[in-house]
Structure formats: C-alpha cells, structure tokens
C-alpha positions in Angstrom: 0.0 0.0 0.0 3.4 2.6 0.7 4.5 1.9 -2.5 1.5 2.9 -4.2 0.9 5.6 -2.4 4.4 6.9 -3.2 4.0 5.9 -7.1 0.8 7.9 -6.5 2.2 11.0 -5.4 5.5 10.9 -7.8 3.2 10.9 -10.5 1.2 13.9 -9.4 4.4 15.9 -8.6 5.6 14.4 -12.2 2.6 16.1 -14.0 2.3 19.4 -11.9 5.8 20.0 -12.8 5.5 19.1 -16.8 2.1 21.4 -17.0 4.0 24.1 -15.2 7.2 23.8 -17.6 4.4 23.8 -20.4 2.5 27.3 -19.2 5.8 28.9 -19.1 7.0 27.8 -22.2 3.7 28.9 -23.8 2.9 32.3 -22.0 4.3 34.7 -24.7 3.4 33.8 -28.4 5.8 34.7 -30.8 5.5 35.2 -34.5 8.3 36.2 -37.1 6.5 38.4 -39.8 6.4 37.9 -43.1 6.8 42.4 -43.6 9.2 44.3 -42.9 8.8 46.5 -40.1 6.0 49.6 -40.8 4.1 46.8 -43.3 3.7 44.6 -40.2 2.5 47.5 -38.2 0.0 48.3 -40.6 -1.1 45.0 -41.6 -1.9 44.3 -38.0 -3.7 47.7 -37.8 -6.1 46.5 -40.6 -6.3 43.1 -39.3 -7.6 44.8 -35.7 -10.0 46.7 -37.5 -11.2 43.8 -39.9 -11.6 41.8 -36.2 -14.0 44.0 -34.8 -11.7 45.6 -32.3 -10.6 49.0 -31.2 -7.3 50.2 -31.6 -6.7 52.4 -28.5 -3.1 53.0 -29.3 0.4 52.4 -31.5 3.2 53.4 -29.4 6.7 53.7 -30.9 8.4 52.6 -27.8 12.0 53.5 -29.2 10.9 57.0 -29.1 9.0 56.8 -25.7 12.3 55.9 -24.4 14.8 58.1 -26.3 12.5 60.8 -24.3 14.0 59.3 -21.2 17.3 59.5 -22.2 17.5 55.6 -23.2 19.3 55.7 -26.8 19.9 52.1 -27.2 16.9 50.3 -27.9 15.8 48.4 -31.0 12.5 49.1 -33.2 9.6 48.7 -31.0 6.1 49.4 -31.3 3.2 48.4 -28.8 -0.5 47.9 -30.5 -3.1 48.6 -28.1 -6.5 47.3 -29.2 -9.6 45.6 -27.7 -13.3 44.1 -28.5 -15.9 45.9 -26.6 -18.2 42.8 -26.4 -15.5 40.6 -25.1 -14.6 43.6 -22.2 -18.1 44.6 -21.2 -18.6 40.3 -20.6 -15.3 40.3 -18.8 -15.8 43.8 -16.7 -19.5 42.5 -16.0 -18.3 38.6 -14.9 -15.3 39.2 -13.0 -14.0 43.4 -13.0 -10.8 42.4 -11.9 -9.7 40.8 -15.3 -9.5 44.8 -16.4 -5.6 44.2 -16.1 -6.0 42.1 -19.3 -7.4 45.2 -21.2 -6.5 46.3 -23.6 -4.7 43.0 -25.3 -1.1 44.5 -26.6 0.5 43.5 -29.6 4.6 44.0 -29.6 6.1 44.5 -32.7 10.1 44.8 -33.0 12.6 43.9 -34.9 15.5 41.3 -34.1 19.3 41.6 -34.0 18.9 40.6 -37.4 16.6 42.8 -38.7 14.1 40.7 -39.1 10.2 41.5 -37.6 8.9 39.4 -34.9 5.6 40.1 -33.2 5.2 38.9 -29.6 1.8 38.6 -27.5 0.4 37.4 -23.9 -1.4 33.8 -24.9 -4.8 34.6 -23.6 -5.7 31.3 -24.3 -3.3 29.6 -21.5 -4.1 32.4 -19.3 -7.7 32.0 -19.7 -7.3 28.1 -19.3 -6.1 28.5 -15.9 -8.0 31.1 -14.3 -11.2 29.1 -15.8 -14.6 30.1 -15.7 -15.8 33.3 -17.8 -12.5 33.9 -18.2 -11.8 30.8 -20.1 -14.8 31.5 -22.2 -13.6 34.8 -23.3 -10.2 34.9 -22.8 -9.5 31.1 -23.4 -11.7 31.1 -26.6 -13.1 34.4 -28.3 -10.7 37.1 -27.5 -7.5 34.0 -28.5 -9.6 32.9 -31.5 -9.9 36.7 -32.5 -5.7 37.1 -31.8 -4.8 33.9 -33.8 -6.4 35.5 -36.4 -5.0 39.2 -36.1 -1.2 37.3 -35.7 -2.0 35.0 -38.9 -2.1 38.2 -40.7 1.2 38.7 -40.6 2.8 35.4 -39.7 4.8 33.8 -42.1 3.2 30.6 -40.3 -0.2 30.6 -40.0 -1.3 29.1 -36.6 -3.9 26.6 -35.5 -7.1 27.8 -34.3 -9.1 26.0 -32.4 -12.6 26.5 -30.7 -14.0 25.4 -27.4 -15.8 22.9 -29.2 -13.0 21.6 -30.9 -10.5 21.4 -28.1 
C-alpha cells in the first residue's frame, strides 16, 4: 500500500511540474512576420480593424524611451486594441480581469533585422483562471488574436474553438 501511495504522489508531482514547464514555455506567443517593419504594423492595424476591435493605441516605444534618455533600444512598437463585447462580458463577470485590457501587440525587430511580433497567450491564461474567463479569454478574445497574428505570420497558426478542443 506505501508503495502505491508513493508511485501515487510521484506521478502527481511528475505532472504538476510538466504542466508548469508547459505554461511557461507557452505564455508569450511569438510570430516572425512575413513584412518588414512599418508593413507589419500596418497590416496588423487593418487586421484589428477587420476583427471587430478597437485600436486604442500604437506606441513607438523606441521613441517613448529616447525621451528618457535611453538611446539604445531596438525598433519597437506596442499595439493597443480591444473588442468591446468581449470587455463589457469580462468587466460584468469578473472586474478584476480589467488588467488584461487592452490586449497589446509588440512588434520589433530582431538583431537581425528581421520583424517578430510577440503577444500574452490569452488562451493559456484563460485556461487557468477558468470560468468566464476561459470563455472569453481562453476562446473568443484568443480565437480573435490567432487570427489578427496570422495576418502577418509567415506561419499561420492553428485555431481551435472550445468545441474543438
């Protein structure tokens, strides 16, 4: 009976570390573009708008920070956009997911001057927090960001529903 108890509780500690390993190796999605740099902006700007969200802002972050005084930075620039059906479910549901509003879109170039564009996965976050915010984060508002990153993604990725996963 010990020793199935132990192979028990190995096999749990086994799997809580593997799914923690994959969360962190899945938090941030990352996408090399197709464009070059202002062409990936702009695509993405379009593919926002074509998604039914709202652009709040496109920051140039290397400026931002040459204002500070910081010279050495690479091309950077932060898209800013939500859906307002998806935030008045969320901020009606559960308020405190506000922090995941608006959804940011990083676009930058690399050391090798290629374009990559990075993103929170709302669909892992959403996952684990469950609930509403699986349903909107896990599903719509990822489905809706799958979408807006396939526009410029030399690979386009999977997209899967809540019925299909």
């Amino acid at each position: 009976m010990g020793t199935v108890l132990i192979g028990i509780i190995i096999g749990i500690a086994v799997t809580v570390v593997a799914e923690i390993l994959t969360i962190r190796s899945k938090t941030v999605l990352l996408r090399s573009s197709r464009f070059g740099f202002e062409e990936t902006v702009e695509t993405l700007k379009q593919a926002v708008e074509e998604a039914g969200w709202m652009l709040t802002e496109a920051e140039d972050l290397k400026d931002s920070l040459r204002q500070t005084g910081i010279e050495k930075v690479r091309r950077i620039c932060l898209l800013k956009a939500y859906k307002p059906e998806y935030v008045s479910e969320l901020l009606r549901e559960v308020p405190h997911t506000a922090c995941f509003i608006p959804a940011v879109f990083a676009v930058y170039e690399t050391d090798s001057s290629s374009v990559e564009v990075s993103k929170i996965n709302t669909g892992i976050i959403g996952k684990v927090l469950g609930g509403v915010i699986a349903k909107v984060l896990g599903n719509s508002i990822s489905a809706d960001e799958a979408k807006i990153l396939g526009s410029v993604s030399e690979i386009k990725p999977e997209i899967k529903t809540e019925t299909e996963a």
